[in-house]
Backbone as XML, in Angstrom:
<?xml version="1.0"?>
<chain id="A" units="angstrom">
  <residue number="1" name="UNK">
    <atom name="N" x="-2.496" y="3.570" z="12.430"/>
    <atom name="CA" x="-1.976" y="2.575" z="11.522"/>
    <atom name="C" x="-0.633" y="3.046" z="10.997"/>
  </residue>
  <residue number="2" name="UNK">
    <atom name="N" x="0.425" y="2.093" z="11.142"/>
    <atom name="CA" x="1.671" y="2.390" z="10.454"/>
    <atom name="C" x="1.393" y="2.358" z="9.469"/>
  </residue>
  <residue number="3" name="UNK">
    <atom name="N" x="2.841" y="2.910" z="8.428"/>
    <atom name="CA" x="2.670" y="3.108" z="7.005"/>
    <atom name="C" x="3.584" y="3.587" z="6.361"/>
  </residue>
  <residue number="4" name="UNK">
    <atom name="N" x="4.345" y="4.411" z="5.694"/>
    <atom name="CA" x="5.237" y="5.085" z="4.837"/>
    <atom name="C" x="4.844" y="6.463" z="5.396"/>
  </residue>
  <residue number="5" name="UNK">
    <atom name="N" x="5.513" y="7.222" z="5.468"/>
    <atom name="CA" x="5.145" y="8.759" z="5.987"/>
    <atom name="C" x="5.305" y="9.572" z="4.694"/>
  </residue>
  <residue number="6" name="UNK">
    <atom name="N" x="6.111" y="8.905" z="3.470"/>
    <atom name="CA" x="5.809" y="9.999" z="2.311"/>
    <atom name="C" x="6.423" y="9.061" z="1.022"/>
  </residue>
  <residue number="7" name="UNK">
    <atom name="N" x="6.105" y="9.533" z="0.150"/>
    <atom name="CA" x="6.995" y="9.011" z="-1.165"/>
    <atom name="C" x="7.765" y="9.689" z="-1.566"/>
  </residue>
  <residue number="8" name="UNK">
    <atom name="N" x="8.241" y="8.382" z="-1.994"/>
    <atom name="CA" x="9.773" y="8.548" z="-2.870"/>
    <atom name="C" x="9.356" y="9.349" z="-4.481"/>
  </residue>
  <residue number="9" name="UNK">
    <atom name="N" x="10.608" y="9.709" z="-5.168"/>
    <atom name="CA" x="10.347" y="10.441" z="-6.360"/>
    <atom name="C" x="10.052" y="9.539" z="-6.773"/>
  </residue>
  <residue number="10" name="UNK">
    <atom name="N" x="10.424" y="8.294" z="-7.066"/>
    <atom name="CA" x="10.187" y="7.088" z="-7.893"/>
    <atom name="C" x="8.674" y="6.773" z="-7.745"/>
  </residue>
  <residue number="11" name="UNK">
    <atom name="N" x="8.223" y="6.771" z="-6.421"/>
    <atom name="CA" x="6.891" y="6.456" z="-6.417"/>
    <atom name="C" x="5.847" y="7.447" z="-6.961"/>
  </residue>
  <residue number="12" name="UNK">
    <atom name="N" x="6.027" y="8.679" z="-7.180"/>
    <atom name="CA" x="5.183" y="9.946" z="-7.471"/>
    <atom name="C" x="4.746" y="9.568" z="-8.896"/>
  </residue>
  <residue number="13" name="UNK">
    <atom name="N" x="6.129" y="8.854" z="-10.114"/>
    <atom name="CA" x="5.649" y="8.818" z="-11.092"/>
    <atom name="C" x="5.605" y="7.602" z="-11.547"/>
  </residue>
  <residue number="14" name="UNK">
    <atom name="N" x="5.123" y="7.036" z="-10.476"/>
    <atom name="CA" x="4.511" y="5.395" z="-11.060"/>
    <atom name="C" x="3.226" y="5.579" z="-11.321"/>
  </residue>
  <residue number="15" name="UNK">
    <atom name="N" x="2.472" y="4.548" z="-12.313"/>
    <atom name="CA" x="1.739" y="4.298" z="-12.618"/>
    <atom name="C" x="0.893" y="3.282" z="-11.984"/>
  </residue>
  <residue number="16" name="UNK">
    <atom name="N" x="-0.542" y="3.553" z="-11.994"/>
    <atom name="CA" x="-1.296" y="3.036" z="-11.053"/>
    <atom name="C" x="-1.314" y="1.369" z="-11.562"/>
  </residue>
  <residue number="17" name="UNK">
    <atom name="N" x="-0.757" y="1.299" z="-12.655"/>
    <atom name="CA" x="-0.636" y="-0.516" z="-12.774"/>
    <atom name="C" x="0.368" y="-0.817" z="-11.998"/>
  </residue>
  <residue number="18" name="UNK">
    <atom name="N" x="1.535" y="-0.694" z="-11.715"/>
    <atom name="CA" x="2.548" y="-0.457" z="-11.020"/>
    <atom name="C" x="2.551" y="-1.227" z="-9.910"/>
  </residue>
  <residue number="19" name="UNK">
    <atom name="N" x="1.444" y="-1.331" z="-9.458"/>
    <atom name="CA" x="0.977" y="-1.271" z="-7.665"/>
    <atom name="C" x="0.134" y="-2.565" z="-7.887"/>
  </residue>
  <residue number="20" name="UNK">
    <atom name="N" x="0.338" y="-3.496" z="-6.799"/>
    <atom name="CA" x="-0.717" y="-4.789" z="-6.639"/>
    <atom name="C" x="-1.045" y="-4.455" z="-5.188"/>
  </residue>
  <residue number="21" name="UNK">
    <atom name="N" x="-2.222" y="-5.245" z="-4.860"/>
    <atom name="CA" x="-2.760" y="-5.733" z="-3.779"/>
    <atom name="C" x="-2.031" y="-6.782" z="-2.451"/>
  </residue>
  <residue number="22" name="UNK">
    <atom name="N" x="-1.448" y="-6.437" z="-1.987"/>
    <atom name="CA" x="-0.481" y="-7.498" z="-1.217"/>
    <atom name="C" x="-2.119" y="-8.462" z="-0.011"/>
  </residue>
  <residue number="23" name="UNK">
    <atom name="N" x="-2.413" y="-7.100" z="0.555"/>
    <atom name="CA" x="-3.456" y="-7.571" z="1.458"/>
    <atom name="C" x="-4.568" y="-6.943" z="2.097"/>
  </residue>
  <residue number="24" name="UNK">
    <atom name="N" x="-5.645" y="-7.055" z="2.564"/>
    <atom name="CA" x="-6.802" y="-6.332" z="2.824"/>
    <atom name="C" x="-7.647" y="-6.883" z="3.944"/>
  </residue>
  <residue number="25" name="UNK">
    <atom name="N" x="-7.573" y="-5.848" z="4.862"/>
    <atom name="CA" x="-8.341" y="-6.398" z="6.120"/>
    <atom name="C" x="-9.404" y="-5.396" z="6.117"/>
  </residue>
  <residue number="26" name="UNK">
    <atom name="N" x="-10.567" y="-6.141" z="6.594"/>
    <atom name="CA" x="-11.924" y="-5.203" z="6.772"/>
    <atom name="C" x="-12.144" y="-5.903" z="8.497"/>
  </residue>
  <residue number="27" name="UNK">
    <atom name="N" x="-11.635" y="-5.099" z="9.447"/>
    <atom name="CA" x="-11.357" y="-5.955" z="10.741"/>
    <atom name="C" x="-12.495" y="-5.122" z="11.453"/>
  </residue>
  <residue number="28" name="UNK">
    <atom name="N" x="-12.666" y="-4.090" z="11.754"/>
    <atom name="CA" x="-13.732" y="-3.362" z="12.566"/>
    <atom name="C" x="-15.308" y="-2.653" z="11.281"/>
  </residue>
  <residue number="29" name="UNK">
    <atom name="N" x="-16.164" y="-2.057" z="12.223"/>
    <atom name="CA" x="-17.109" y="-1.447" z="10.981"/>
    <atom name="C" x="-17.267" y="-0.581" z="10.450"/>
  </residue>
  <residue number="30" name="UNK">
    <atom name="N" x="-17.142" y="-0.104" z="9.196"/>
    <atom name="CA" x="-16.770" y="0.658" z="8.287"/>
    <atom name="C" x="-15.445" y="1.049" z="7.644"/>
  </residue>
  <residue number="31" name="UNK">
    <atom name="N" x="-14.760" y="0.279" z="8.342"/>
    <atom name="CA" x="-13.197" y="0.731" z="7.980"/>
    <atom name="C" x="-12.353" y="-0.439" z="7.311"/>
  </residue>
  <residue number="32" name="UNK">
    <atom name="N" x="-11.738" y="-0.531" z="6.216"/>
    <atom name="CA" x="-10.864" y="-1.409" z="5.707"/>
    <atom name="C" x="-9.301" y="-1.049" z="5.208"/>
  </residue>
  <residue number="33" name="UNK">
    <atom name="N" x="-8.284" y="-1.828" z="5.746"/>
    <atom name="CA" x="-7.063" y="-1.742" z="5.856"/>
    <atom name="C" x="-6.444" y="-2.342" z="4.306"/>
  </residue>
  <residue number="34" name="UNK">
    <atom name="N" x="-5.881" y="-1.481" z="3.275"/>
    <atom name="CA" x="-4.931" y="-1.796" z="2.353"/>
    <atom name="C" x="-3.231" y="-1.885" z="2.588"/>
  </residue>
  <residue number="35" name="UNK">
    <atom name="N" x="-3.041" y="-2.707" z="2.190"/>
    <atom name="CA" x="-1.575" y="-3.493" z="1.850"/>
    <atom name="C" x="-1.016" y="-3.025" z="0.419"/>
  </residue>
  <residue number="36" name="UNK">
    <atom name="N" x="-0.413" y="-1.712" z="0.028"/>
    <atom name="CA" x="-0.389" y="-2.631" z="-1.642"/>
    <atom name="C" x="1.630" y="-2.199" z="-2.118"/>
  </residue>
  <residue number="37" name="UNK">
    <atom name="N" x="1.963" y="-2.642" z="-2.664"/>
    <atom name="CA" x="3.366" y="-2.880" z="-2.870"/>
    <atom name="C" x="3.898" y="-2.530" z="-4.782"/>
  </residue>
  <residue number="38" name="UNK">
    <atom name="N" x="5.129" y="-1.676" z="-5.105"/>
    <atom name="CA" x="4.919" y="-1.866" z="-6.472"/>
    <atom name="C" x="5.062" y="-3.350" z="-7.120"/>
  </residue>
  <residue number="39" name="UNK">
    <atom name="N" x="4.850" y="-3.215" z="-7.979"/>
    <atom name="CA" x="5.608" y="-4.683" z="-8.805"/>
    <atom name="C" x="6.923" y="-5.338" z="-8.525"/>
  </residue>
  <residue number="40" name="UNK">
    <atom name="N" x="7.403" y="-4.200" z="-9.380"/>
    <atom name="CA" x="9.189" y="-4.602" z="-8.711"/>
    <atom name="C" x="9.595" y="-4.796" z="-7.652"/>
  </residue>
  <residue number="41" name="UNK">
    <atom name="N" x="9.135" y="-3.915" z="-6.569"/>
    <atom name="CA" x="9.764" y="-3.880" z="-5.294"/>
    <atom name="C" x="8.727" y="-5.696" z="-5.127"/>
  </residue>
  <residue number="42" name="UNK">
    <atom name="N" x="7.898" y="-6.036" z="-5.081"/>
    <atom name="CA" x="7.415" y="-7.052" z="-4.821"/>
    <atom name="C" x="8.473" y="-8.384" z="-5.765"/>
  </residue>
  <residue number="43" name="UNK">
    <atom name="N" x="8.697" y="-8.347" z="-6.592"/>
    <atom name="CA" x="10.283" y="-9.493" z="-7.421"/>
    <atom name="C" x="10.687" y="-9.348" z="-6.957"/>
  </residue>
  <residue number="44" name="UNK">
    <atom name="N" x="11.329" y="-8.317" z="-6.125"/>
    <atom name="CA" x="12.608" y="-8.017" z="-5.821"/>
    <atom name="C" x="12.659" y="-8.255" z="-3.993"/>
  </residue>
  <residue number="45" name="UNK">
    <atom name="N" x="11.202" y="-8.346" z="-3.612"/>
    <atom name="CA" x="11.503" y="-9.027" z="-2.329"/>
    <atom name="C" x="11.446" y="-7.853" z="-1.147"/>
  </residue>
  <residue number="46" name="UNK">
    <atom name="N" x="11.129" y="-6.693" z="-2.003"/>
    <atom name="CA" x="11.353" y="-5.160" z="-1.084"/>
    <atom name="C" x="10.227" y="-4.836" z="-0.063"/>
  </residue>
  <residue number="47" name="UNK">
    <atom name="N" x="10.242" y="-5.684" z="0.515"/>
    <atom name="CA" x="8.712" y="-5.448" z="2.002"/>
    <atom name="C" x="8.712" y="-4.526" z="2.712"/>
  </residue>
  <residue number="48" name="UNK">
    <atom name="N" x="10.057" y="-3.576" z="2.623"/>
    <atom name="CA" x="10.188" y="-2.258" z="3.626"/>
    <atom name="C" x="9.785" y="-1.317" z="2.863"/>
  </residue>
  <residue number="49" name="UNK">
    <atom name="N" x="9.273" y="-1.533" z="1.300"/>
    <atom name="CA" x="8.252" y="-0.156" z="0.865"/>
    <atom name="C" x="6.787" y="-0.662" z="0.774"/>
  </residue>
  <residue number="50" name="UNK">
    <atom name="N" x="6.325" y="-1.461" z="1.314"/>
    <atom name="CA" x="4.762" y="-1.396" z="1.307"/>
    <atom name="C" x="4.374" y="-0.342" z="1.665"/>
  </residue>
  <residue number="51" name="UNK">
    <atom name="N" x="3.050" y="0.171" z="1.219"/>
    <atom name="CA" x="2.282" y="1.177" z="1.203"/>
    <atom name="C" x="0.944" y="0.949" z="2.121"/>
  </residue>
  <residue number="52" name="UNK">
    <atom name="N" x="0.824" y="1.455" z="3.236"/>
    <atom name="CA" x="-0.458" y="1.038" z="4.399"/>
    <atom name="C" x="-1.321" y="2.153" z="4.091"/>
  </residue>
  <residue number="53" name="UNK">
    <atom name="N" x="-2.388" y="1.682" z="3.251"/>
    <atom name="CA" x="-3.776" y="2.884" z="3.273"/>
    <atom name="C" x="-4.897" y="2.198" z="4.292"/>
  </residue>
  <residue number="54" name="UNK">
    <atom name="N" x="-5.643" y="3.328" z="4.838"/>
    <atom name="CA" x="-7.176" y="3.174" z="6.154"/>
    <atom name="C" x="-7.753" y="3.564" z="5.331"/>
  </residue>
  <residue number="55" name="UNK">
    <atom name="N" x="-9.469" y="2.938" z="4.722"/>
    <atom name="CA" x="-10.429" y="3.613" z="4.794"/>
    <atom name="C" x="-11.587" y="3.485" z="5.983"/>
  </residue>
  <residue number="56" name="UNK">
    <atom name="N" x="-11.730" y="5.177" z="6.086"/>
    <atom name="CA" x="-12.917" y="4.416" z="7.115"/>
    <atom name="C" x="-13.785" y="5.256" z="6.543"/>
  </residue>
  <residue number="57" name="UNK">
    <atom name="N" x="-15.582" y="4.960" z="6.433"/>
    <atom name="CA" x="-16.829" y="5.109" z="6.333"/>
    <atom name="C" x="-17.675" y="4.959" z="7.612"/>
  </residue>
  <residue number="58" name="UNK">
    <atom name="N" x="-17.339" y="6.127" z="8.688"/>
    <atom name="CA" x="-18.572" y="5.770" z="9.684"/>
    <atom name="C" x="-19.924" y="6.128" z="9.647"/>
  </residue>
</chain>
């Protein structure tokens, strides 16, 4: 899964309100795909810092 390979300083000391839910796929079993974006960068239209988290539970 693509994703961001690291954060920015800005992102280290954001706050976990900071961050919304853009999108969430639960596509195979046990594993679900997060989308989530800060606030601002989301006003501001900034789609090249989304944040791609995997969980998987096999």
């Amino acid at each position: 899964m693509a994703g961001s390979a690291h954060l920015e300083d800005d992102d280290r000391d954001s706050h976990p309100d900071d961050w919304v839910l853009l999108a969430q796929w639960c596509g195979f079993p046990g594993g679900t795909v997060f989308w989530t974006i800060r606030r601002q960068d989301l006003a501001e239209r900034r789609f090249d810092r989304v944040e791609v988290q995997m969980h998987a539970n096999p």
